[in-house]
C-alpha positions in Angstrom: 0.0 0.0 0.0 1.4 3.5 -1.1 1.4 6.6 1.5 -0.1 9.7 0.3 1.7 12.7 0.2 0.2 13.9 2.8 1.1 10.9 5.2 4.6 11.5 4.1 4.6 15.0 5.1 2.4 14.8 8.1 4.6 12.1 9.8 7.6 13.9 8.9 6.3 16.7 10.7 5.2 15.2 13.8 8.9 13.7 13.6 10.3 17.3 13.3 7.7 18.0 16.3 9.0 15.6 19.1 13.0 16.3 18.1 12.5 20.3 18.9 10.4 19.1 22.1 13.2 16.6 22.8 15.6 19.3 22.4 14.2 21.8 24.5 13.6 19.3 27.5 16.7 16.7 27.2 19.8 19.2 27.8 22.8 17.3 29.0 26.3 18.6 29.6 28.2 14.8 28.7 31.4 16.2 29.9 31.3 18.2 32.8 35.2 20.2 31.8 33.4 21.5 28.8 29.6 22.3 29.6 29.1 23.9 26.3 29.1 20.8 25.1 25.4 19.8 25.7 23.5 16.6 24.2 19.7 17.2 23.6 18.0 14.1 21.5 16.6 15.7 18.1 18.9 13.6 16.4 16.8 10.5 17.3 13.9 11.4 15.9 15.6 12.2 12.8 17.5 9.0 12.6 13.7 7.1 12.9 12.7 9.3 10.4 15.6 8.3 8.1 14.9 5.0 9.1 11.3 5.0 7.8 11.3 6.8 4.9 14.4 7.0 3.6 17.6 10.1 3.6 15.3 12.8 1.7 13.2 12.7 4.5 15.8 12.5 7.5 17.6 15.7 5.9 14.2 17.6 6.1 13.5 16.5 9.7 17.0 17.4 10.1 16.6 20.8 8.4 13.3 21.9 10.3 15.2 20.8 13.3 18.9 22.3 12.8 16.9 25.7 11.9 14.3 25.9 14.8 17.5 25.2 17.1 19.7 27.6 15.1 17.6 31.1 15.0 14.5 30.7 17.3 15.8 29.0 20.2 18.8 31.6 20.4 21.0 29.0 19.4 24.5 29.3 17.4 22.7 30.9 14.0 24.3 30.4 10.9 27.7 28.6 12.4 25.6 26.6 14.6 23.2 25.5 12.0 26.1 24.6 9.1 27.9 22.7 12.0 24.4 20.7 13.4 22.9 20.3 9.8 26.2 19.0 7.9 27.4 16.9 10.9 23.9 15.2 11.8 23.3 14.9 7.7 26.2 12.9 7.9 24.6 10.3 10.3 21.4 10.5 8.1 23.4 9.7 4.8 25.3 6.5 6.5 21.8 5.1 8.1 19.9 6.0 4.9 22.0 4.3 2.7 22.6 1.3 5.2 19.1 1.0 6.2 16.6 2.0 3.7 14.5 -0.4 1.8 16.6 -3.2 3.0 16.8 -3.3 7.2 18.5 -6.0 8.4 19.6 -5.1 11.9 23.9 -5.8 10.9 23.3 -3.3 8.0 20.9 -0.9 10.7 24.2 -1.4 13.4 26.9 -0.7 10.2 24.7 2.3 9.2 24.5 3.6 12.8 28.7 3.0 13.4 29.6 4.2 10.2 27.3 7.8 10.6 28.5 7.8 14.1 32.3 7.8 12.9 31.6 10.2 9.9 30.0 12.5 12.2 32.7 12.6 14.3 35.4 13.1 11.8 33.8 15.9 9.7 33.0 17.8 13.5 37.0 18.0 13.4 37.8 20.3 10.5 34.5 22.5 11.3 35.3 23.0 14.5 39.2 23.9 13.6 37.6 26.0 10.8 34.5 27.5 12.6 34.6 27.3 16.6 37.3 30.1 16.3 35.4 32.2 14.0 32.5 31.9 16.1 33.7 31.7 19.6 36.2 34.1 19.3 38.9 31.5 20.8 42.2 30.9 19.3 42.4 28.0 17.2 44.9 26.5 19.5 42.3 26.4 22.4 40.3 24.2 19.8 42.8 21.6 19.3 43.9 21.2 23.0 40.0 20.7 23.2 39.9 17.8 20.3 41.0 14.8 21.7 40.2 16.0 26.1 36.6 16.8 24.7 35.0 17.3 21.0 35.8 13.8 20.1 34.8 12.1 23.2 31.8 14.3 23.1 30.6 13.8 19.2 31.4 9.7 19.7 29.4 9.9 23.2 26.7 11.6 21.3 26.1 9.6 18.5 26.3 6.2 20.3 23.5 7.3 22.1 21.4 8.5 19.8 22.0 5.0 18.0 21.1 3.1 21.2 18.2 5.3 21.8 17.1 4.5 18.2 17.8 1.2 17.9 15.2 0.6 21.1 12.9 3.0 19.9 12.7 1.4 16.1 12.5 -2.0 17.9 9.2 -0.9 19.6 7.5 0.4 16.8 8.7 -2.9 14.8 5.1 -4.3 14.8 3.5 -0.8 13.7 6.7 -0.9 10.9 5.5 -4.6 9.9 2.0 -3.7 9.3 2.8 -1.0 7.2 1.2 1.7 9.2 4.6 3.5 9.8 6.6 2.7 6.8 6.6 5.9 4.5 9.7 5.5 2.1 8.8 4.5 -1.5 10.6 0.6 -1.4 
């Protein structure tokens, strides 16, 4: 049974929905010698979204997210946005391309490691490249951060997002195998 349209873009709402809500109420400082550092869990929702309907609809659920975080919540603006929206659209490529139309849990788990680590490396160069512009720091002070902090923090991050995920797919597996959730095109 094809989804309408309207499905499509309903659920991917919702989706878009629950990660700002997430965000605003799941705040965590992983690593209390940098508290700047904070984990919310949008990206979950977005990775479900992925999931479901493919890596089109993860990067909008990304997008809505990364924006609403970026400019109305007084978040980073434009630096903080390029940084959450390329970073996290890493994660969404690697699951989308691992998962989509053919989810066997080892190619769901490869999809989830293999974003994880590409999330993680690209986070390097931008925040070499954008944390000083933005934060006014030397770039030194970034590097002395890399390995004590931003690494740690970005693998921290996305391992739970893919644990998080993995139980929350798990749960909606019946709704998934009745084709009430499943909105991709396969």
């Amino acid at each position: 049974m094809k989804k309408s349209r309207t499905f499509q873009l309903v659920f991917m709402a919702m989706l878009s929905a629950i990660a700002v809500v997430l965000m605003i109420l799941v705040r965590i400082p992983l690593i209390p010698a940098t508290p700047f550092l904070i984990y919310d869990m949008a990206g979950i929702p977005v990775l479900i979204g992925t999931m479901l309907g493919g890596i089109i609809p993860g990067l909008l659920v990304l997008l809505v997210t990364a924006l609403i975080q970026a400019f109305a919540m007084g978040g980073d603006g434009w630096v903080g946005f390029v940084m959450h929206f390329i970073s996290s659209g890493m994660m969404v490529v690697f699951v989308g391309i691992f998962h989509t139309c053919n989810p066997k849990w080892w190619k769901t788990a490869l999809g989830l490691i293999t974003g994880t680590l590409a999330m993680t490396a690209v986070m390097i160069p931008m925040n070499l490249i954008l944390t000083p512009l933005f934060m006014g720091v030397p770039r030194d002070a970034v590097i002395a951060l890399l390995l004590p902090a931003i690494i740690p923090f970005n693998l921290l991050k996305g391992a739970l997002n893919c644990v998080i995920t993995l139980i929350v797919y798990r749960l909606l597996t019946p709704l998934i195998g009745k084709n009430i959730l499943r909105i991709s095109s396969c």
